[in-house]
N, CA, C and O atoms as a GROMACS GRO file, in nm:
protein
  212
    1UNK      N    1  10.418   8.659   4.883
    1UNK     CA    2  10.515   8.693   4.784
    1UNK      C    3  10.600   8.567   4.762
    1UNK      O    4  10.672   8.530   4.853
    2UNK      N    5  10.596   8.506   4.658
    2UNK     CA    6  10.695   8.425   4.618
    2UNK      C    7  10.820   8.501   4.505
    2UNK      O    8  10.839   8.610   4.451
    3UNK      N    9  10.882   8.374   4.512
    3UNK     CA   10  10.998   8.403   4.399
    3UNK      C   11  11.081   8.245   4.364
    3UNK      O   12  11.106   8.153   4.443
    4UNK      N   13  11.108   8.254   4.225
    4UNK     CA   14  11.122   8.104   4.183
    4UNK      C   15  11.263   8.151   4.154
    4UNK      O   16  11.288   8.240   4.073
    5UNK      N   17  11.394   8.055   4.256
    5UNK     CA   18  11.532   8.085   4.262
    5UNK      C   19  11.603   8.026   4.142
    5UNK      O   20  11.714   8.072   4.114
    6UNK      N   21  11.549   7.924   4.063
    6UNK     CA   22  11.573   7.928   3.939
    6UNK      C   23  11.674   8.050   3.846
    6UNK      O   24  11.775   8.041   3.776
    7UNK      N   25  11.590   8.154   3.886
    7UNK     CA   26  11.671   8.290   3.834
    7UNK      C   27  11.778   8.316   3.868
    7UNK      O   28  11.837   8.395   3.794
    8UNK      N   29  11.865   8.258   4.009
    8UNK     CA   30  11.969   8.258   4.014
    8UNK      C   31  12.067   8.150   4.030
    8UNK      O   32  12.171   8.145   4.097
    9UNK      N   33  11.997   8.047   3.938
    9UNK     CA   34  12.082   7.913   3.922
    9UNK      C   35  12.057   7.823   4.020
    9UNK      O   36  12.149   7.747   4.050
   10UNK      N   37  11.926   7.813   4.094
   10UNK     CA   38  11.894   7.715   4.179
   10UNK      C   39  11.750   7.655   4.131
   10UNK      O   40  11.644   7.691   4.180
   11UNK      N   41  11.761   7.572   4.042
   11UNK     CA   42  11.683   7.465   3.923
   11UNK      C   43  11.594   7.443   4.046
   11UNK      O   44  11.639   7.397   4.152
   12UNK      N   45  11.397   7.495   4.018
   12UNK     CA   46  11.376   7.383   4.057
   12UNK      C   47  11.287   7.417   4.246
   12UNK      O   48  11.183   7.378   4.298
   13UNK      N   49  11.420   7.521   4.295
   13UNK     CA   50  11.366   7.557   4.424
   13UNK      C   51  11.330   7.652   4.408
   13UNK      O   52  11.390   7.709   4.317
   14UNK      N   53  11.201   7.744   4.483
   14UNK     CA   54  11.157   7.846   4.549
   14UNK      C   55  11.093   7.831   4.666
   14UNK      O   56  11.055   7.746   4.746
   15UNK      N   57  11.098   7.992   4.635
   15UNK     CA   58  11.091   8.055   4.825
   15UNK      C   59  10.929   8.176   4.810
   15UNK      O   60  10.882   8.256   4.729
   16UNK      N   61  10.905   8.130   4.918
   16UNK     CA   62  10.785   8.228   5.004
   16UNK      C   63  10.771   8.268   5.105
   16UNK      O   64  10.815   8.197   5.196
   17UNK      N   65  10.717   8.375   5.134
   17UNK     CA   66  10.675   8.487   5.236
   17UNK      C   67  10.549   8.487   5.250
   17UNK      O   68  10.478   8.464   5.152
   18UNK      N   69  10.499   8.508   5.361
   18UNK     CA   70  10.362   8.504   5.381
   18UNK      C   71  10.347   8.613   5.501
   18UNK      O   72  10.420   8.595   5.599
   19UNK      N   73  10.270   8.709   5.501
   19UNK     CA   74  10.269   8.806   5.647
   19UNK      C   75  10.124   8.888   5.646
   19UNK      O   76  10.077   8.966   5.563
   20UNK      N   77  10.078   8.844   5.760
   20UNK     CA   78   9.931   8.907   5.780
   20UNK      C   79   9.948   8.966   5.892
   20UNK      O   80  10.025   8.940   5.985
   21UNK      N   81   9.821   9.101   5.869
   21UNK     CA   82   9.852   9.210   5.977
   21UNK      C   83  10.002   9.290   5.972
   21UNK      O   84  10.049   9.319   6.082
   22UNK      N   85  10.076   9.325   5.852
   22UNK     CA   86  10.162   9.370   5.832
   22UNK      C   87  10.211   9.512   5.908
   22UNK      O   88  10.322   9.562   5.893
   23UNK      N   89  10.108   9.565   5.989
   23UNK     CA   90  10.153   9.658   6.037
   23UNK      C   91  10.152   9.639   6.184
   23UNK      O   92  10.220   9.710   6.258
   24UNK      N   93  10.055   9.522   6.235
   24UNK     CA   94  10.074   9.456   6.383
   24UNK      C   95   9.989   9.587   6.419
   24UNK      O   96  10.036   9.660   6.506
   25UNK      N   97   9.855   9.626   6.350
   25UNK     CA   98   9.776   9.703   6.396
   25UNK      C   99   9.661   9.663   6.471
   25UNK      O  100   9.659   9.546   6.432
   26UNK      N  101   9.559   9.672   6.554
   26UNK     CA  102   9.451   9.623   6.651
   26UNK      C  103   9.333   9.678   6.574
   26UNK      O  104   9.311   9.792   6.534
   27UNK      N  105   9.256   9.552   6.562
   27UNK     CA  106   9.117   9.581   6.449
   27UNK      C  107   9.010   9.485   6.516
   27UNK      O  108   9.018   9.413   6.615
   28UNK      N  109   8.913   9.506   6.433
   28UNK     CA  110   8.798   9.412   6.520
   28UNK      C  111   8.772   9.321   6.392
   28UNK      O  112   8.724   9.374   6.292
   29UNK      N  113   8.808   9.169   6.392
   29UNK     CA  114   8.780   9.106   6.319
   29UNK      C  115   8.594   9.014   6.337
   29UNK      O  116   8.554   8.921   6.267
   30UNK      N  117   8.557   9.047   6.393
   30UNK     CA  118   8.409   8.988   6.443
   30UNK      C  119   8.375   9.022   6.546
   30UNK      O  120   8.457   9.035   6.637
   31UNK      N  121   8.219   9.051   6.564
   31UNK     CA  122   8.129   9.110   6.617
   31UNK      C  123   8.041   8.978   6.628
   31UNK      O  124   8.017   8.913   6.526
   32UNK      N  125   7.990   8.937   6.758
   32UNK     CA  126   7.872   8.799   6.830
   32UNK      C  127   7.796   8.959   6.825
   32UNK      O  128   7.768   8.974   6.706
   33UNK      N  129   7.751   9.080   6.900
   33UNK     CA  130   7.656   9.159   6.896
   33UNK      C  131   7.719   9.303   6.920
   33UNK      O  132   7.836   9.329   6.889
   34UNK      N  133   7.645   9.378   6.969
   34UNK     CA  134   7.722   9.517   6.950
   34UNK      C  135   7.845   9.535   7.068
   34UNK      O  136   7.954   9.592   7.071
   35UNK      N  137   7.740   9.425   7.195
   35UNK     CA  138   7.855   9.437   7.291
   35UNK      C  139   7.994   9.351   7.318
   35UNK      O  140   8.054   9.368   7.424
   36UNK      N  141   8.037   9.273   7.233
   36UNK     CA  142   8.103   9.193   7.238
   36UNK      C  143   8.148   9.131   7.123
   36UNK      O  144   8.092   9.035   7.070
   37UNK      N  145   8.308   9.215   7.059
   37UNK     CA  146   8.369   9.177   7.001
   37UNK      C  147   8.511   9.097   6.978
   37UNK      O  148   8.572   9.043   7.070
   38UNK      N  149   8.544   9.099   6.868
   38UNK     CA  150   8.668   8.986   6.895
   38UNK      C  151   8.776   9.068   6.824
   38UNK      O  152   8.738   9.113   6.715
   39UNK      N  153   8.861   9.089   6.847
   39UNK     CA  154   8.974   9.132   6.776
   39UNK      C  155   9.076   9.061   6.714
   39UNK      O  156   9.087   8.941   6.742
   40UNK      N  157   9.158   9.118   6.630
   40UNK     CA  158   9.200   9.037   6.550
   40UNK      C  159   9.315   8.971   6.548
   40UNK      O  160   9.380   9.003   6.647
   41UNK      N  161   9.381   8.879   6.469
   41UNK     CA  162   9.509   8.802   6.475
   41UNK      C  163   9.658   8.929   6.503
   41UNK      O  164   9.650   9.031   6.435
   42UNK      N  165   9.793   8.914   6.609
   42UNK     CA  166   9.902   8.987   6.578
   42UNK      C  167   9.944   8.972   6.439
   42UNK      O  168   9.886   8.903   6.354
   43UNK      N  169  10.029   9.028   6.425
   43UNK     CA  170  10.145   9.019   6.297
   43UNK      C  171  10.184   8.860   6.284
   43UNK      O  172  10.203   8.788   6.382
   44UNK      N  173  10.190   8.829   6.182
   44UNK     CA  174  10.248   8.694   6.169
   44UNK      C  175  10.328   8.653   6.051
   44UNK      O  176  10.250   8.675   5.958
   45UNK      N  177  10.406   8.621   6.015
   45UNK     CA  178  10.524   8.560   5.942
   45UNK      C  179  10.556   8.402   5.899
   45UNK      O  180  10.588   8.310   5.974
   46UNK      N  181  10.539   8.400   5.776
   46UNK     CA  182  10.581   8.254   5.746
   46UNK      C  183  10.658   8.288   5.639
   46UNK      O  184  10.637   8.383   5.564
   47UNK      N  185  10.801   8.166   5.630
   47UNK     CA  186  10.850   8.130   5.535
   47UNK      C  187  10.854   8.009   5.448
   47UNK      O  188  10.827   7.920   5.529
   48UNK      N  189  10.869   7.961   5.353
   48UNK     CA  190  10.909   7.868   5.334
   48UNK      C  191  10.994   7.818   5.219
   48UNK      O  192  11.048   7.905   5.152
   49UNK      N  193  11.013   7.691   5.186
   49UNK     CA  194  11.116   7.686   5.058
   49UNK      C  195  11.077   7.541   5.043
   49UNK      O  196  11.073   7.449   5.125
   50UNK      N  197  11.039   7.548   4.866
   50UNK     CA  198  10.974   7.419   4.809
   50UNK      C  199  11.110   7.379   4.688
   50UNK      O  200  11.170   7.439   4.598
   51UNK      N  201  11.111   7.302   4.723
   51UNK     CA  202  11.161   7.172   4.586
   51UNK      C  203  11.138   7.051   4.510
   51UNK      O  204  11.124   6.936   4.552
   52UNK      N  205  11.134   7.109   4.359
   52UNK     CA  206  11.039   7.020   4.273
   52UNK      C  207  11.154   6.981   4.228
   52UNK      O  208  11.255   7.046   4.198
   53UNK      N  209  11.111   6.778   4.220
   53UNK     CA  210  11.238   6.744   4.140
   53UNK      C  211  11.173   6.672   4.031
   53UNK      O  212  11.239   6.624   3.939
   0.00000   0.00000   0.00000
């Protein structure tokens, strides 16, 4: 999810969110064979904030 802060009078900067596994639920992201799988990444969170001049 982004958003360009422009809209509230900040020319120029925006901001992002980034979040996978949003519910921090346990899944099987890959299978090597039937007996041996891998599960998947926790919850994770990024922000950040860009400025174009």
């Amino acid at each position: 999810m982004g958003y360009d802060l422009a809209n509230v009078g900040l020319k120029g900067i925006s901001a992002q969110l980034n979040v996978n596994n949003l519910a921090d639920k346990r899944y099987v992201a890959a299978c090597n064979s039937l007996s041996y799988c891998y599960f998947g990444a926790e919850r994770s969170v990024v922000g950040s904030l860009s400025w174009a001049f």
